[in-house]
C-alpha positions in Angstrom: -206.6 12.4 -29.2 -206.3 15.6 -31.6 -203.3 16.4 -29.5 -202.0 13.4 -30.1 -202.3 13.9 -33.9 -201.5 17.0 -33.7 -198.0 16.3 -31.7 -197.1 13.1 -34.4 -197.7 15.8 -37.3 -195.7 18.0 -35.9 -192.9 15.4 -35.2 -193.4 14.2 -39.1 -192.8 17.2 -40.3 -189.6 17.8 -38.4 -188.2 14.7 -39.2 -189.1 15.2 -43.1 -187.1 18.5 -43.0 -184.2 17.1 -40.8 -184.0 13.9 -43.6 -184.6 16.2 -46.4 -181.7 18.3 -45.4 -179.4 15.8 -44.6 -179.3 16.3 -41.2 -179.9 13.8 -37.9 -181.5 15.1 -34.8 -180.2 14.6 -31.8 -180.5 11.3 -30.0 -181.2 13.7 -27.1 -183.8 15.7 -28.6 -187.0 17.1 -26.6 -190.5 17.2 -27.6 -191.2 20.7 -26.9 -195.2 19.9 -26.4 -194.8 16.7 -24.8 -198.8 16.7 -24.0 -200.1 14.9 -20.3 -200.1 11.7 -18.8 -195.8 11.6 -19.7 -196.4 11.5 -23.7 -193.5 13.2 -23.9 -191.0 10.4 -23.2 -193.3 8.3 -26.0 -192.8 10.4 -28.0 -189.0 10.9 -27.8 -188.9 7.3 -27.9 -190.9 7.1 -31.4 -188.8 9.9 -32.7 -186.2 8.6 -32.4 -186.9 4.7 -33.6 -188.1 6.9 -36.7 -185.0 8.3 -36.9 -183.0 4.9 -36.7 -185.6 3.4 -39.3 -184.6 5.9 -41.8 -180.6 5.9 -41.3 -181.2 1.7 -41.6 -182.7 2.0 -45.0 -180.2 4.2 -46.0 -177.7 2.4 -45.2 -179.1 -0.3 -46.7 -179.8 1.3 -49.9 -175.8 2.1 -49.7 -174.7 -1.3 -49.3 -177.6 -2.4 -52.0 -175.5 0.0 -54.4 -172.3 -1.0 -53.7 -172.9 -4.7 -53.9 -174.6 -3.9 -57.6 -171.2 -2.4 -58.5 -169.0 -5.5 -56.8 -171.0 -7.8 -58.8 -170.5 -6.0 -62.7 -168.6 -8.2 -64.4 -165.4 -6.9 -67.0 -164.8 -9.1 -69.4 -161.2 -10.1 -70.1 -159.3 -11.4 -73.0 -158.4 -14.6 -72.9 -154.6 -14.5 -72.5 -152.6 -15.1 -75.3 -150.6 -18.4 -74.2 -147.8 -19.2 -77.3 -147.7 -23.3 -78.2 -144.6 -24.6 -78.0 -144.2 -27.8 -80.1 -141.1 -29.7 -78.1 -141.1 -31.9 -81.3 -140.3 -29.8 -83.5 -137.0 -28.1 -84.5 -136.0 -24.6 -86.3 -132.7 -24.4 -88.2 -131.4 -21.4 -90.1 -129.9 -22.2 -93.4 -128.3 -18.9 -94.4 -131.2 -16.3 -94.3 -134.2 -18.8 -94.2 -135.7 -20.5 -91.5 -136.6 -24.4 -91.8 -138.1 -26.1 -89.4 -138.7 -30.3 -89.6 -141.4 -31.4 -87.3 -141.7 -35.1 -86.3 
């Protein structure tokens, strides 16, 4: 059993420095003290669900950001819309402009 705890320290500490530096282990990587009774292929296997665990959350995290920025909201002016009065008309008596409404 302190083999056992020994081995998932070990593997916890590797995968801290591989996330810490940015990097992902290879799917095909090998316990190098892969203990008796074929621990080793345990092992692997928990390694690398680790692995998968971590990418998940950050990918979620990623989406979590970008779905933060999609939902800010700019506000717009209202658009300036001129109002036409189709009763109304505009003449031009010499430099003056008159208009008679109805």
């Amino acid at each position: 059993m302190a083999a056992f705890r020994a081995t998932m320290v070990c593997m916890s500490a590797v995968l801290a420095t591989a996330v810490a530096a940015g990097l992902g282990l290879p799917a095909s990587a090998q316990v190098l003290n892969p203990g008796a009774n074929g621990n080793g292929l345990i092992l692997q296997n928990d390694l690398q669900a680790l692995q998968n665990r971590v990418q998940r959350q950050q990918f979620q995290q990623q989406q979590q950001q970008y779905r933060a920025q999609d939902r800010v909201i700019v506000q717009q002016p209202p658009p300036v819309v001129p109002q036409v009065r189709p009763s109304c008309q505009t003449q031009i008596i010499g430099s003056t402009a008159v208009s008679t409404c109805r």
